[in-house]
Every structure is written in structure tokens, then in C-alpha cells.
KOLRORO-519452 format. One line per 8 residues: number of its first residue (from 0); for each residue y, z, x of N, C-alpha, C, O. Coordinates in steps of 0.02 Angstrom, whole numbers. Layout:
REM residues N
NUM = Y Z X Y Z X Y Z X Y Z X | ...
END
This chain:
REM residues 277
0 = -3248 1054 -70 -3188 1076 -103 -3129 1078 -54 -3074 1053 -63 | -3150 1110 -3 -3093 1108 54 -3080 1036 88 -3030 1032 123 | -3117 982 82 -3099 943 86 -3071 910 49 -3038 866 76 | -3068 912 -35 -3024 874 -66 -2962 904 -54 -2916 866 -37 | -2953 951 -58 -2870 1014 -54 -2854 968 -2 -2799 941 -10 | -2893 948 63 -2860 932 118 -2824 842 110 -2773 819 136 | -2875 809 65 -2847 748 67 -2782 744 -6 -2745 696 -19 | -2785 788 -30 -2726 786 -87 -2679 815 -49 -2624 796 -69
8 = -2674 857 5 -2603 893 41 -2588 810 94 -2536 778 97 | -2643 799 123 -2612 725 141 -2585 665 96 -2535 630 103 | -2614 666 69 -2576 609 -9 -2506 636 -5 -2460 605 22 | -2499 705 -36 -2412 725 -46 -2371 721 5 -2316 698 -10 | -2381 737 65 -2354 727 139 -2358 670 154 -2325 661 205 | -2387 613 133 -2381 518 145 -2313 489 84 -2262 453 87 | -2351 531 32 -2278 536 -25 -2223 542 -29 -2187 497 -51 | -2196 608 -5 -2142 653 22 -2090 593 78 -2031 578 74
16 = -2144 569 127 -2100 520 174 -2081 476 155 -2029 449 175 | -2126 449 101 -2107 374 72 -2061 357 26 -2038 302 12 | -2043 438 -6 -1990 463 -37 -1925 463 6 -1876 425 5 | -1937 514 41 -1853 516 92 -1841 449 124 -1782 435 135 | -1893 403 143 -1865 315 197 -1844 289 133 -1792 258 145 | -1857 285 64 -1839 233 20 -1768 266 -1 -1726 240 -38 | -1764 335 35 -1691 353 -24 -1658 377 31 -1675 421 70 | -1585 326 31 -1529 336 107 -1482 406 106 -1452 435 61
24 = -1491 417 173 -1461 491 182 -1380 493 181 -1335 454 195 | -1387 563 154 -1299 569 150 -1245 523 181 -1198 492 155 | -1269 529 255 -1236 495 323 -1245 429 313 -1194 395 309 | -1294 405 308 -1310 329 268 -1250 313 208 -1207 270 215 | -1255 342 169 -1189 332 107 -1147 341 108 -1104 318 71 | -1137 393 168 -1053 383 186 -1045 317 244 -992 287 240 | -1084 299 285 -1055 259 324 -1043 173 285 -1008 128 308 | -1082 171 228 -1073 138 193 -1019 108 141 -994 52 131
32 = -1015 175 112 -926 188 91 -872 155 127 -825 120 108 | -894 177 194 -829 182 250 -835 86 264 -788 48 275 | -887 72 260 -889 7 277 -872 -61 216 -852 -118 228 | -890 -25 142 -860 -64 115 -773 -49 110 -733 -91 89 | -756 24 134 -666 12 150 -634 -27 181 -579 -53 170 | -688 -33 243 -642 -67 304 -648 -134 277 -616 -175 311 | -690 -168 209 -687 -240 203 -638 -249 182 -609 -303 186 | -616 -194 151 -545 -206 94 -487 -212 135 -436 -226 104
40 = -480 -204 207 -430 -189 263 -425 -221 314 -468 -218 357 | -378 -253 319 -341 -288 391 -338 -242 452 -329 -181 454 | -346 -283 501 -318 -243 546 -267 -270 590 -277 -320 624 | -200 -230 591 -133 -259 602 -120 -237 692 -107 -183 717 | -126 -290 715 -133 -280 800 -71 -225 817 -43 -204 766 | -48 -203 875 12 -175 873 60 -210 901 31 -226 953 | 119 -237 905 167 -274 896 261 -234 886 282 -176 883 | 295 -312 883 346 -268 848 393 -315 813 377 -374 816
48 = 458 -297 775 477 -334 742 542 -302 730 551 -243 746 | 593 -341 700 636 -345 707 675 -301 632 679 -330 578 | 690 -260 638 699 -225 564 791 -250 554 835 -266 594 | 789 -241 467 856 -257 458 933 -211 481 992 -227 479 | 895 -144 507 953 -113 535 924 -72 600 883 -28 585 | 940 -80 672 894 -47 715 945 -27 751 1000 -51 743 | 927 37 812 950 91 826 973 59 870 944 9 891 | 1045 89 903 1086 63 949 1068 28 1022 1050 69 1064
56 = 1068 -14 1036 1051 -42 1085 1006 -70 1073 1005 -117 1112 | 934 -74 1018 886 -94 1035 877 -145 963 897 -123 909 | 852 -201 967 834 -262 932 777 -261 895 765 -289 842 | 742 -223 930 648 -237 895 599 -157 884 596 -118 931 | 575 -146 837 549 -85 826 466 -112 870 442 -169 871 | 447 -66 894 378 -48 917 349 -26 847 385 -1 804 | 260 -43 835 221 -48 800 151 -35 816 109 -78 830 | 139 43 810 51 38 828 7 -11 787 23 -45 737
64 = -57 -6 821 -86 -37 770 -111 -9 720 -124 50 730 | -125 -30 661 -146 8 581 -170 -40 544 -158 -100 545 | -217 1 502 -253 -54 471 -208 -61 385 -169 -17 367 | -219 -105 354 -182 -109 270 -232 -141 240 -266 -189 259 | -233 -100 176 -264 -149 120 -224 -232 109 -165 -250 112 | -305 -278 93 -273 -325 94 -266 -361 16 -265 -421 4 | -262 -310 -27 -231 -336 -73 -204 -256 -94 -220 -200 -74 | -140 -291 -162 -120 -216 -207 -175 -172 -219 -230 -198 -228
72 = -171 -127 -221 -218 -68 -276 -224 -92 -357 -173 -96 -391 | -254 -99 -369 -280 -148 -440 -260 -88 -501 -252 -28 -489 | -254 -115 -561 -269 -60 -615 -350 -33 -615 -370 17 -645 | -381 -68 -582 -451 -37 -608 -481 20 -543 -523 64 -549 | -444 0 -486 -452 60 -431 -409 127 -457 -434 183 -453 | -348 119 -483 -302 175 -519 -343 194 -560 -343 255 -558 | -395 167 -615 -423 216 -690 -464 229 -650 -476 286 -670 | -509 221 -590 -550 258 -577 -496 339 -539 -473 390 -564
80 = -496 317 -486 -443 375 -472 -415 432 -513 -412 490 -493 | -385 401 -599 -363 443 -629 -421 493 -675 -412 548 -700 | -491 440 -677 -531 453 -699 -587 517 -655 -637 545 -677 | -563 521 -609 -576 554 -565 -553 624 -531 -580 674 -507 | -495 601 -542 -441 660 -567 -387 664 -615 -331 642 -606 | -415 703 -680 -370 697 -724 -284 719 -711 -243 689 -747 | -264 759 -673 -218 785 -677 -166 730 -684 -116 731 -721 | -185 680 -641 -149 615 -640 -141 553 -681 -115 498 -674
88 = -180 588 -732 -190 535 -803 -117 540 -831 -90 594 -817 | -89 506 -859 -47 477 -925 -43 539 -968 -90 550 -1007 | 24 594 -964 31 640 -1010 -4 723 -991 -4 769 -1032 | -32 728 -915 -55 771 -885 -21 777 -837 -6 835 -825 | 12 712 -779 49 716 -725 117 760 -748 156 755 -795 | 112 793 -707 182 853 -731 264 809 -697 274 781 -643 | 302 818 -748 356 781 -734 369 766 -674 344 714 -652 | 412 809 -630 407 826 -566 385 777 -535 422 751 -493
96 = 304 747 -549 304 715 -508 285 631 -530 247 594 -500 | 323 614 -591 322 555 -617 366 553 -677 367 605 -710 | 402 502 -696 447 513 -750 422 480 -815 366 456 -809 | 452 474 -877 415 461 -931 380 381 -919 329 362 -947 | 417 345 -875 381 294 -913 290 282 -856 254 233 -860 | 281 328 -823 209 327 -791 142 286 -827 104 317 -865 | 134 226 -813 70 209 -830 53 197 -924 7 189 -964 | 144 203 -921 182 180 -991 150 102 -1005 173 81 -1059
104 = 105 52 -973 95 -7 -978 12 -9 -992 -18 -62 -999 | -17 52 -993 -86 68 -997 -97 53 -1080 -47 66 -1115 | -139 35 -1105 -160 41 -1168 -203 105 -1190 -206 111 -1251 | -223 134 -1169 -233 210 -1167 -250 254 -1107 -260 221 -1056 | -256 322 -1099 -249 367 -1069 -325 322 -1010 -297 293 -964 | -381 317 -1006 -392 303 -973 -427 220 -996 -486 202 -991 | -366 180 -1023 -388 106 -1030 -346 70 -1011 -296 58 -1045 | -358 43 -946 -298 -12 -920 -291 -75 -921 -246 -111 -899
112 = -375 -94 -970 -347 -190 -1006 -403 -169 -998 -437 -121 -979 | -404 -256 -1032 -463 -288 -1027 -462 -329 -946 -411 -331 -912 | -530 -359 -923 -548 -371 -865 -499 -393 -818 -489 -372 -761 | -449 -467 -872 -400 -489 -820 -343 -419 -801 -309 -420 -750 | -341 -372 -842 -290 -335 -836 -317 -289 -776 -283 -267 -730 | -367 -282 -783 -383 -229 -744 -393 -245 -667 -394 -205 -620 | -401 -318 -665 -394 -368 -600 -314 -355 -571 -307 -366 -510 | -249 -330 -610 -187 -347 -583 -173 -277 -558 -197 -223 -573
120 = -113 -301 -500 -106 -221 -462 -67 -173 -516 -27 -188 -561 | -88 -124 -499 -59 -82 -540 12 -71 -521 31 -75 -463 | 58 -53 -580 134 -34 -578 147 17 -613 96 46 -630 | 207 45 -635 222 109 -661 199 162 -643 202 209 -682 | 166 172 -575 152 247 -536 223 255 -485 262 216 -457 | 216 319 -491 287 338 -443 244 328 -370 191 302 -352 | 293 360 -344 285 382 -264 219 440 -238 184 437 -188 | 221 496 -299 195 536 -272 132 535 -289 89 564 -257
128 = 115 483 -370 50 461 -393 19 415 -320 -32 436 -291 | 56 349 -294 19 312 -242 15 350 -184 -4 314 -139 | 25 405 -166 8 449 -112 -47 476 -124 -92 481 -82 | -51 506 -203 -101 530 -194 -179 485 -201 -232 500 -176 | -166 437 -236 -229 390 -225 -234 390 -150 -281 422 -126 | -198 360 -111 -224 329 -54 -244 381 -14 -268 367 41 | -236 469 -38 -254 518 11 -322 524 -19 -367 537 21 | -343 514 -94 -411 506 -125 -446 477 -91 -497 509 -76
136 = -443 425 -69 -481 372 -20 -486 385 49 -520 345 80 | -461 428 77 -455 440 143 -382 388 188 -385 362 244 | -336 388 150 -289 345 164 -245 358 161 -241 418 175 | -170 324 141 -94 359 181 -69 283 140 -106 235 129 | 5 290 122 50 236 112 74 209 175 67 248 222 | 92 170 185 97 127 270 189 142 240 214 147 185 | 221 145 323 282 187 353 324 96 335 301 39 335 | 394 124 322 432 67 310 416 10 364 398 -48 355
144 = 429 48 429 429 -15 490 355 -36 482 349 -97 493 | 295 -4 466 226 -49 451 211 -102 424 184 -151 451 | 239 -93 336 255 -140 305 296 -198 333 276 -254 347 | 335 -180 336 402 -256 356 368 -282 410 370 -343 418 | 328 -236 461 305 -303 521 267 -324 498 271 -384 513 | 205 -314 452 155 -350 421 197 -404 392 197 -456 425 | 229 -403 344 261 -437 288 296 -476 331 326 -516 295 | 313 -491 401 353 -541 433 296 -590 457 311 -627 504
152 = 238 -593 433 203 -663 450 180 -696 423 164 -660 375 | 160 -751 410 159 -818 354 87 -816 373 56 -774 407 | 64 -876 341 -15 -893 379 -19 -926 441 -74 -942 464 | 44 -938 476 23 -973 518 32 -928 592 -2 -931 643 | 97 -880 573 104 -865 625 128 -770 616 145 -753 560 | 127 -726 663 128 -677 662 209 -644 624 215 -592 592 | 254 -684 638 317 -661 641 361 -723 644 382 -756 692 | 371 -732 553 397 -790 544 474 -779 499 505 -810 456
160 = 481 -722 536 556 -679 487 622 -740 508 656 -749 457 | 640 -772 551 682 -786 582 678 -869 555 728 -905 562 | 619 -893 526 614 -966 489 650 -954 424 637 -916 378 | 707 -1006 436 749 -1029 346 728 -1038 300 757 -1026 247 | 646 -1074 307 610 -1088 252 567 -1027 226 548 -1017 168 | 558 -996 273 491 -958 255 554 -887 214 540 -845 172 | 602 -897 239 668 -843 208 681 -867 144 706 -826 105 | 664 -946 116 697 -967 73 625 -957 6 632 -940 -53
168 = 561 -973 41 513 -967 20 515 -902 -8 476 -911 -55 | 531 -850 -12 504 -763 18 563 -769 -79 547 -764 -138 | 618 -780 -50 689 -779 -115 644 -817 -198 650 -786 -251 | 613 -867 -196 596 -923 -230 533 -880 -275 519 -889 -334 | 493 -820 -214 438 -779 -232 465 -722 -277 447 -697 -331 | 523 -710 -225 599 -642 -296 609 -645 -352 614 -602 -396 | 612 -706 -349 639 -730 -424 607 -700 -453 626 -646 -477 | 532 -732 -463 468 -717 -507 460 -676 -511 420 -676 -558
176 = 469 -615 -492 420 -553 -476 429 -531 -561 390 -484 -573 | 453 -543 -598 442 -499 -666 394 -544 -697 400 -539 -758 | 355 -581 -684 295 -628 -732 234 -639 -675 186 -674 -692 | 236 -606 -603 195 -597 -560 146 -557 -559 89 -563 -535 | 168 -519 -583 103 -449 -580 49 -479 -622 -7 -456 -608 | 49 -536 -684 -7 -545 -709 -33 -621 -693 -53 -665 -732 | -26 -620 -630 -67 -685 -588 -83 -682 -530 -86 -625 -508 | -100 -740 -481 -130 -712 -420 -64 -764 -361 -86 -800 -315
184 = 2 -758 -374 45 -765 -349 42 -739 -269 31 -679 -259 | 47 -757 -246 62 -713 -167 13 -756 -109 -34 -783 -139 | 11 -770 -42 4 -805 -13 -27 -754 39 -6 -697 49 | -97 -793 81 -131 -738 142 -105 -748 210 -116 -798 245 | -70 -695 226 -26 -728 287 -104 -703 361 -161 -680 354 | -77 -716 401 -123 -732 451 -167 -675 476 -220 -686 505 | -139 -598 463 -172 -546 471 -226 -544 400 -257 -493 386 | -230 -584 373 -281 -579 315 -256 -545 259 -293 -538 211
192 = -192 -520 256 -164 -472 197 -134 -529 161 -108 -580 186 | -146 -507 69 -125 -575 16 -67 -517 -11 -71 -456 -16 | -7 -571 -25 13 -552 -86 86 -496 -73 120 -474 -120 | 99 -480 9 159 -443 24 213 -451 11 256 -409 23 | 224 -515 -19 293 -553 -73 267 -575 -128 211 -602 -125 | 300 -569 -186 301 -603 -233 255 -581 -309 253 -602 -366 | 222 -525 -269 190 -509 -342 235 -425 -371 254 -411 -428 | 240 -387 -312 254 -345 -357 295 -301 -276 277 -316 -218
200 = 334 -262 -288 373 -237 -229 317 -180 -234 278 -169 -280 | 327 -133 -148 275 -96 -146 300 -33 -98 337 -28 -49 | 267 8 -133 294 102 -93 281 86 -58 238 42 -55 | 320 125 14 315 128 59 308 224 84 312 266 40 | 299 239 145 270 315 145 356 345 137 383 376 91 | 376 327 185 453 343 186 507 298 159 559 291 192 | 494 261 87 532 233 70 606 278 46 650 253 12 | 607 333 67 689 356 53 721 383 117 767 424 115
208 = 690 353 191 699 376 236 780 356 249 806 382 298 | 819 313 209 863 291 215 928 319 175 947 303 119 | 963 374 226 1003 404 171 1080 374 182 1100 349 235 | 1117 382 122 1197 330 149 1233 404 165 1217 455 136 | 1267 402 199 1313 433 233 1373 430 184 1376 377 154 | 1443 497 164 1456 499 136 1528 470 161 1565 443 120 | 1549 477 230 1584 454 257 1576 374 306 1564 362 366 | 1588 340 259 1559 263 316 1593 257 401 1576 211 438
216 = 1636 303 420 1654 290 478 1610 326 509 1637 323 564 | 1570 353 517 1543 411 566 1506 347 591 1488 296 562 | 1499 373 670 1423 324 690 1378 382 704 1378 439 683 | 1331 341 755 1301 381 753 1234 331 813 1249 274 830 | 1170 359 836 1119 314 854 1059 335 835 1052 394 818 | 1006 292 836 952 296 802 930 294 747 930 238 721 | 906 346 710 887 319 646 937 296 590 936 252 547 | 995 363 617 1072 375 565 1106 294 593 1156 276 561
224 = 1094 270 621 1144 196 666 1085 155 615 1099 106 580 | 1049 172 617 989 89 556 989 102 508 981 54 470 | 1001 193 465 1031 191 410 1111 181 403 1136 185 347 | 1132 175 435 1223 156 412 1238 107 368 1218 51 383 | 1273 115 309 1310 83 267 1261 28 221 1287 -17 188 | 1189 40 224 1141 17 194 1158 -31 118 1140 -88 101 | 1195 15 87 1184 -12 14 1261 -29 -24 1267 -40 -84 | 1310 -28 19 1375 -39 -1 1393 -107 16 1354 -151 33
232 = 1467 -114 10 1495 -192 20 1504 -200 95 1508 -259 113 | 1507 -142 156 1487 -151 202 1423 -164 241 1412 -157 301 | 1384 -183 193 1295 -169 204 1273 -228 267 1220 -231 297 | 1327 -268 274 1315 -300 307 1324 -310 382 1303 -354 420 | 1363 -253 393 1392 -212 462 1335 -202 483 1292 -198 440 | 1319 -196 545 1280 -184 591 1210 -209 582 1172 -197 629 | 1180 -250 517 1141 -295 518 1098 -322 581 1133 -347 625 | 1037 -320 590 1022 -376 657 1029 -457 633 1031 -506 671
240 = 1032 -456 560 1027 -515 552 1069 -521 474 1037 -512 423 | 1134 -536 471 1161 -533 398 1137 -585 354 1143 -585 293 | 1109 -626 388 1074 -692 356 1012 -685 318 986 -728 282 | 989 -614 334 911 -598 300 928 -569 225 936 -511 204 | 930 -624 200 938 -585 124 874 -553 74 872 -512 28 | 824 -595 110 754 -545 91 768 -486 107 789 -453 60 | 764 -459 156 751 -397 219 804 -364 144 775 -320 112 | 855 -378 128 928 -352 99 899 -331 46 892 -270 44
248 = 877 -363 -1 815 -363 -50 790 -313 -76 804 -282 -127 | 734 -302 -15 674 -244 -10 703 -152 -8 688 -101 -38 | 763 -176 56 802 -100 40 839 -88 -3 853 -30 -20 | 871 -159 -39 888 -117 -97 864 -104 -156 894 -76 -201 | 799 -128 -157 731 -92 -214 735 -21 -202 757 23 -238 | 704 -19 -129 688 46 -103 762 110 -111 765 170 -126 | 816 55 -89 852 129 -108 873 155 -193 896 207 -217 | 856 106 -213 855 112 -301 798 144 -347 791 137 -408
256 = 742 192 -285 676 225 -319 704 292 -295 740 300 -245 | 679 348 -342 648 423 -322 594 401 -322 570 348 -342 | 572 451 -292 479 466 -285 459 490 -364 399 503 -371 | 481 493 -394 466 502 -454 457 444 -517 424 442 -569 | 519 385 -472 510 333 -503 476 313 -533 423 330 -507 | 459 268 -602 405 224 -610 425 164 -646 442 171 -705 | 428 91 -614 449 50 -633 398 -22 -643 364 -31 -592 | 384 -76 -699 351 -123 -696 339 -164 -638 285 -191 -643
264 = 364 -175 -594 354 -205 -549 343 -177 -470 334 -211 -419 | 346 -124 -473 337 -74 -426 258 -48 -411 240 2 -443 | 206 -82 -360 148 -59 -340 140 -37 -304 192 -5 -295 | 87 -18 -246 75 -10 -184 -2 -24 -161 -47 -37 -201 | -11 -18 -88 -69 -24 -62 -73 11 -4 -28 3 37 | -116 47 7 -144 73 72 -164 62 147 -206 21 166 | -130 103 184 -150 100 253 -167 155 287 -144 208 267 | -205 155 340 -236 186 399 -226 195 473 -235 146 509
272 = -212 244 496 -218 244 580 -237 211 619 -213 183 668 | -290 215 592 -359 155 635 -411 138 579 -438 176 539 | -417 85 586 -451 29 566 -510 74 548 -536 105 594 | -542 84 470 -598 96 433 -662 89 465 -679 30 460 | -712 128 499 -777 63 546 -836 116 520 -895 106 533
END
């Protein structure tokens, strides 16, 4: 008798192990997680680039390195998110922090198409909706100067802001942007990121870091000298480059949003400190 008791407590204890090796530990599923993030993510060397209005004396912004999603945030990453947390659903988000037309393009509260639809980046979230996804994920909206140095390289080369064509190319992508969001428009420039022109304009963390001054004569240096005269008929004063009519473009999307905003063509995508591993 005492010997069967003894070989059935060994059976359950051969059991028990064969149980916990076949089923992956917490730490296992998170590092997993973390690893299918970092597939979704570039990693943007550190560098620098040339912004459309920079602080007195100096030509080129410095750029740590950071990692970015390399495509938009999809409608179908948003219904999970919202699905995840309702507060942020369609008719729950409290004004404040989204205006009526939020996710106004959804076919219901948590139905954002059918497959192809749910394939396209999502639009009509404000500012404070794509913050909070990308803090869901363990993530952050990437800082104006992030974006624009990413967005200054083609496929071929890191920093192709200063090519006529690739300026003329970038305008030709403008046009379109209201029949973009439902195709796969947008081009993989060499850091592996698709799609930073032409499908849909995109939040940035501090996209209102740019305030106009009420008096255009004041100067000033640093940030107030790269915001000067941004969005008026002088906008072209102190320019590094008056010829960049893209660059001209983008800030004046950006200075035409609240964070509350929510507009059809308006997406975003996520970035990181350091690279997802």
C-alpha cells in the first residue's frame, strides 16, 4: 500500500513539471510581447537635421537615438486599445479631451470596418487619445524634431531634405493625402519606417510647441527665435530654408490642431527611448 501512495505521489510530481516546462512563465510572455514590439520598430541612429526654423546661430538640431513604429497605428490596433479601455471609446471620451467628430469614421462604437478597413491607419483621434494609446503600449508620441529627422530620409539615403526631387516628390504625396488613408501609399525610407509622407499627417508629442508671438518684432533665441513668425505672411523670415515648402506644410497642419482636435486625415504612430529588446 505504501508503495503504491509512493509511486502515485511520483506520477503527480513528473506531472506537475511537465505541466509548468509546457506552459511559459510570466517573464517568458512578457519578453515576448516586448519582442514582438520591437518588430514593429525602427531604430533611428542618433543624428541631426536641419529643422525649418532653428535657434540662433545654429543650423542643425541634435537627435538621440529612438526607436518609431514603422508603420501608422492601424484602426484595428485603436479597437483593441479602445476595447480595452472603454473610457476612450466613441461617446465615453469626455469632451475635454476629444471633440465631436472622434472616431466619427467608425461604423460603430467598437467596429472599425471590415478587414481592409481595419488594415488603414487610424484618423479622427485627437492628441490626447494617441498619447494615450502609445502610453498603453509602453510608448510615447515621438517629439517634433524626432519626426522631421526620421521623415528627412528617402530609401536611399539618411537625409534627403535638401534634394528638389525628393521636395517635389514629398508635394505630389500632399496632394493625395485625402484618398490616402485607404491604400498603402507611402514609401520605406532607409531606416525601415513606411509611409511618413503621404498617407496621413501625424501627432507629434509637442505638436503645439510652437506658439506665434503677438508682437512680430520681438526676437528673441532658441526655441522663441525657431518659433518666430511661423504661420503669417512673414513665415518665411528666418527660415533655414524658404525653399522647403514641405517642412512649411507640416507646421502648418500642426499649427492648425488642438490636442483635442480630430480630423480625417490626421494619424499617428509611436516611439521610444530606446529601442524595444
Amino acid at each position: 500500500m505504501r508503495s503504491l501512495r509512493l509511486a502515485i505521489l511520483i506520477l503527480l510530481a513528473f506531472a506537475a513539471q511537465a505541466s509548468a516546462a509546457a506552459r511559459p512563465s510570466a517573464r517568458t510572455e512578457r519578453t515576448g510581447k516586448a519582442r514582438a514590439a520591437a518588430s514593429r520598430m525602427a531604430m533611428i541612429p542618433a543624428g541631426s537635421y536641419r529643422p525649418l526654423y532653428a535657434p540662433v546661430g545654429t543650423s542643425r538640431i541634435r537627435v538621440a537615438a529612438f526607436a518609431l513604429d514603422r508603420e501608422p497605428v492601424t484602426r484595428a490596433d485603436f479597437l483593441a486599445f479602445v476595447s480595452r479601455q472603454p473610457s476612450w471609446q466613441r461617446g465615453r471620451v469626455r469632451s475635454v479631451f476629444a471633440d465631436a467628430g472622434y472616431l466619427a469614421d467608425w461604423r460603430g462604437v467598437l467596429d472599425a470596418g471590415d478587414a481592409d478597413g481595419l488594415r488603414r491607419p487610424v484618423t479622427q483621434v485627437s492628441w490626447f487619445a494617441a498619447r494615450a494609446y502609445c502610453a498603453s503600449v509602453g510608448k510615447r508620441l515621438p517629439t517634433v524634431d524626432e519626426w522631421e529627422y526620421a521623415a528627412a530620409a528617402n530609401e536611399r539615403s539618411s537625409d534627403a531634405s535638401g534634394d528638389p526631387a525628393f521636395r517635389a516628390r514629398l508635394l505630389a504625396l500632399y496632394g493625395g493625402m485625402r484618398r490616402s488613408a485607404s491604400d498603402a501609399r507611402g514609401f520605406v525610407n532607409v531606416h525601415g519606417v513606411r509611409a511618413l509622407h503621404g498617407q496621413v499627417w501625424e501627432w507629434t508629442l509637442d505638436f503645439n510647441s510652437v506658439v506665434l508671438d503677438d508682437d512680430s518684432r520681438t526676437t528673441g533665441s532658441g526655441a522663441d527665435a525657431r518659433d518666430r513668425h511661423l504661420y503669417c505672411a512673414s513665415s518665411a523670415i528666418g527660415a533655414t530654408d524658404p525653399s522647403d515648402y514641405p517642412a512649411f506644410l507640416r507646421y502648418a497642419v500642426r499649427a492648425g490642431l488642438g490636442a483635442r482636435s480630430t480630423t480625417s486625415t490626421v494619424g499617428f504612430r509611436c516611439a521610444a527611448d530606446v529601442p524595444v529588446s
